[in-house]
KOLTORZA-157358 format. One record per residue (C-alpha): residue in three letters; z, y, x; residue number from 1. Coordinates in pm, whole numbers, plus 32768, in hexadecimal, padded with zeros to 4 digits. Example, Ala and Ser with C-alpha at 12.3 -4.5 7.8 and 13.67 -1.06 7.14 Angstrom:
+-----+------+------+------+-----+
| res |    z |    y |    x |   n |
+-----+------+------+------+-----+
| ALA | 830C | 7E3E | 84CE |   1 |
| SER | 82CA | 7F96 | 8557 |   2 |
+-----+------+------+------+-----+
REM end
This chain:
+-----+------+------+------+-----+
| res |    z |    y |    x |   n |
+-----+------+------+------+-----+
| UNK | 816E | 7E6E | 83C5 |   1 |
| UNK | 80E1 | 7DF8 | 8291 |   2 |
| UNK | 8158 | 7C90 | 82BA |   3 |
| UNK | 82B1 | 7D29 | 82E7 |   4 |
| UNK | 8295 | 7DD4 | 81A6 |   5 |
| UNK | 81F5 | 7CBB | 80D9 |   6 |
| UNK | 832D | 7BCD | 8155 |   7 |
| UNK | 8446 | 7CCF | 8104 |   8 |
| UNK | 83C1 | 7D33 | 7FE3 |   9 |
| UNK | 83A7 | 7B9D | 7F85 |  10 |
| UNK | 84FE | 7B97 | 7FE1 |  11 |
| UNK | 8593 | 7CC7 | 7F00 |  12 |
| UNK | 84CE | 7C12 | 7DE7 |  13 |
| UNK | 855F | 7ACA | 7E07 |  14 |
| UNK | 86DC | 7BA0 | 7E0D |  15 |
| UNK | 864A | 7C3F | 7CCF |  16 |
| UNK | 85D1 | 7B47 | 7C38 |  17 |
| UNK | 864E | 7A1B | 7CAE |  18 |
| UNK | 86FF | 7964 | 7B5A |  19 |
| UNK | 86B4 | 796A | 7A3B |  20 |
| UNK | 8737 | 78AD | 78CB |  21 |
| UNK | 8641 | 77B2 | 782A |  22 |
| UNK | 863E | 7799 | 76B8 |  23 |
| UNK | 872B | 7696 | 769A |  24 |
| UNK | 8847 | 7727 | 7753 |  25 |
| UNK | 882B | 76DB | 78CF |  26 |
| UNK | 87FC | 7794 | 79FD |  27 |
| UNK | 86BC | 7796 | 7ACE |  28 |
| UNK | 86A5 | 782C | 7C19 |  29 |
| UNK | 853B | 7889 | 7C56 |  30 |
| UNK | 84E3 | 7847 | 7DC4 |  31 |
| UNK | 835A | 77F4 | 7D90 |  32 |
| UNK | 8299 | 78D4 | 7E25 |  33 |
| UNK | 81AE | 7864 | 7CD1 |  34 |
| UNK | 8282 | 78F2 | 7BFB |  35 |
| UNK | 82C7 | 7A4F | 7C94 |  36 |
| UNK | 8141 | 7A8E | 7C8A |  37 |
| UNK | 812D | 7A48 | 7B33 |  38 |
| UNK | 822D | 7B09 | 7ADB |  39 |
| UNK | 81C4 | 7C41 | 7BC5 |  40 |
| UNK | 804D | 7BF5 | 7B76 |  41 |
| UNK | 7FE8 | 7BC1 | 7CEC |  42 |
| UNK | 8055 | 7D30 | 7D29 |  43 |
| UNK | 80DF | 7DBD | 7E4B |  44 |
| UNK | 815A | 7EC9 | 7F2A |  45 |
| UNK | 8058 | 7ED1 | 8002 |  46 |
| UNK | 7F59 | 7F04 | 7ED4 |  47 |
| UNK | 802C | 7FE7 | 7E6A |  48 |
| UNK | 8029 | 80B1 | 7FA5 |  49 |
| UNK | 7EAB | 80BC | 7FC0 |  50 |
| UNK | 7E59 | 812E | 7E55 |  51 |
| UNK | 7F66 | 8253 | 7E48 |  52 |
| UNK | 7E8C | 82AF | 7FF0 |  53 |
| UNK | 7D3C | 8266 | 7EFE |  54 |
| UNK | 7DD9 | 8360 | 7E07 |  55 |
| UNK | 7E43 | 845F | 7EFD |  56 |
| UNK | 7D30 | 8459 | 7F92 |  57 |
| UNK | 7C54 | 8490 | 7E20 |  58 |
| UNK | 7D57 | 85DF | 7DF4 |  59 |
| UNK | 7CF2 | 8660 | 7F52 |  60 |
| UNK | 7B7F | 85F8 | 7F43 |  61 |
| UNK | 7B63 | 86CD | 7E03 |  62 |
| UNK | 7BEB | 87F4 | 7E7A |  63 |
| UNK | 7AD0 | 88FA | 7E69 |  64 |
| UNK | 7B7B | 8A2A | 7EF7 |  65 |
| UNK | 7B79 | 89EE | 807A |  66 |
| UNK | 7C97 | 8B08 | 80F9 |  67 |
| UNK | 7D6C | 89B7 | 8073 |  68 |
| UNK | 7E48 | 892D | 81A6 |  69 |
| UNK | 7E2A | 87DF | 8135 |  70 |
| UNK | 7CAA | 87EF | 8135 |  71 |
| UNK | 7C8E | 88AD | 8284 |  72 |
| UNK | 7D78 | 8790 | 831A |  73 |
| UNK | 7CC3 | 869A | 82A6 |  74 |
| UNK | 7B85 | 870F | 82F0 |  75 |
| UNK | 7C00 | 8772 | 8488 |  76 |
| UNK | 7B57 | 86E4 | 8585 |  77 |
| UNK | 7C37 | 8700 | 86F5 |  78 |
| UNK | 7B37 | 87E7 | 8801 |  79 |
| UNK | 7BE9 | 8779 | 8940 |  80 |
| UNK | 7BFC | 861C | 89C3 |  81 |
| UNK | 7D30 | 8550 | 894C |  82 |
| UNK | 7E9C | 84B3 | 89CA |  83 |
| UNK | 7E74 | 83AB | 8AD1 |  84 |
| UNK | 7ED7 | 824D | 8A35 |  85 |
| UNK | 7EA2 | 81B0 | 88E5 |  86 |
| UNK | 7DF4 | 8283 | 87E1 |  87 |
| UNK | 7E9A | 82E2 | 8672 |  88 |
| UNK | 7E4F | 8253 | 853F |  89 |
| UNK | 7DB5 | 837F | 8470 |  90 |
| UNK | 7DAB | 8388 | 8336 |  91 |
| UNK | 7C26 | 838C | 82C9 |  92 |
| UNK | 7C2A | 8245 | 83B0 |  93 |
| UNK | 7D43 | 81A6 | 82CD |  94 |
| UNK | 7C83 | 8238 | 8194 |  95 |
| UNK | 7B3F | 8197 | 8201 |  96 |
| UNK | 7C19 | 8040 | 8243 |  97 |
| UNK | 7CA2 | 8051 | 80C1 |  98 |
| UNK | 7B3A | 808F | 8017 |  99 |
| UNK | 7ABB | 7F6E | 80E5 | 100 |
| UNK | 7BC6 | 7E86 | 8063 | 101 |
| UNK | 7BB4 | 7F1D | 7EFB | 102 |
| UNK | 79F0 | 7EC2 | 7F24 | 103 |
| UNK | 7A49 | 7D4C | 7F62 | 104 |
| UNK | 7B3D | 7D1F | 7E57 | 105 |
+-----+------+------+------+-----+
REM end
């Protein structure tokens, strides 16, 4: 899923910026992938996506008062024994995934 997302959104860049006019007059169509980072400075949606999660979960995580919904969700743990097949992704797991990633960097 996230290669998917990395290659479109490559692709609605390049439509976006794809040409561009040099100083003395003539058109440039920007295909390097070089280029595009430096103008974007190396971000992209899928950092994007993990610090507005890191965020959300900062606003939750704060929340003192514990009648919240949001903070009894997120703090449920399932008493009975789960759906056959593959499990979910839950959210504390995809939380725990982002501050990893965010340590090595």
């Amino acid at each position: 899923m996230k290669r998917k997302l990395l290659i479109s959104e490559r692709y609605i860049l390049k439509r976006i910026l794809g040409s561009a006019k040099d100083r003395d007059g003539t058109w440039k169509i920007k295909k390097n992938d070089h280029e595009l980072n430096n103008l974007i400075r190396n971000k992209n949606i899928i950092s994007c996506i993990q610090a507005q999660r890191l965020i959300r979960f900062g606003h939750v995580h704060r929340v003192t008062i514990n009648d919240r919904t949001v903070k009894k969700l997120c703090e449920w743990k399932r008493i009975s024994t789960r759906i056959t097949g593959r499990p979910k992704i839950r959210w504390g797991k995809v939380i725990k995934e982002c501050l990893t990633i965010m340590n090595q960097c």
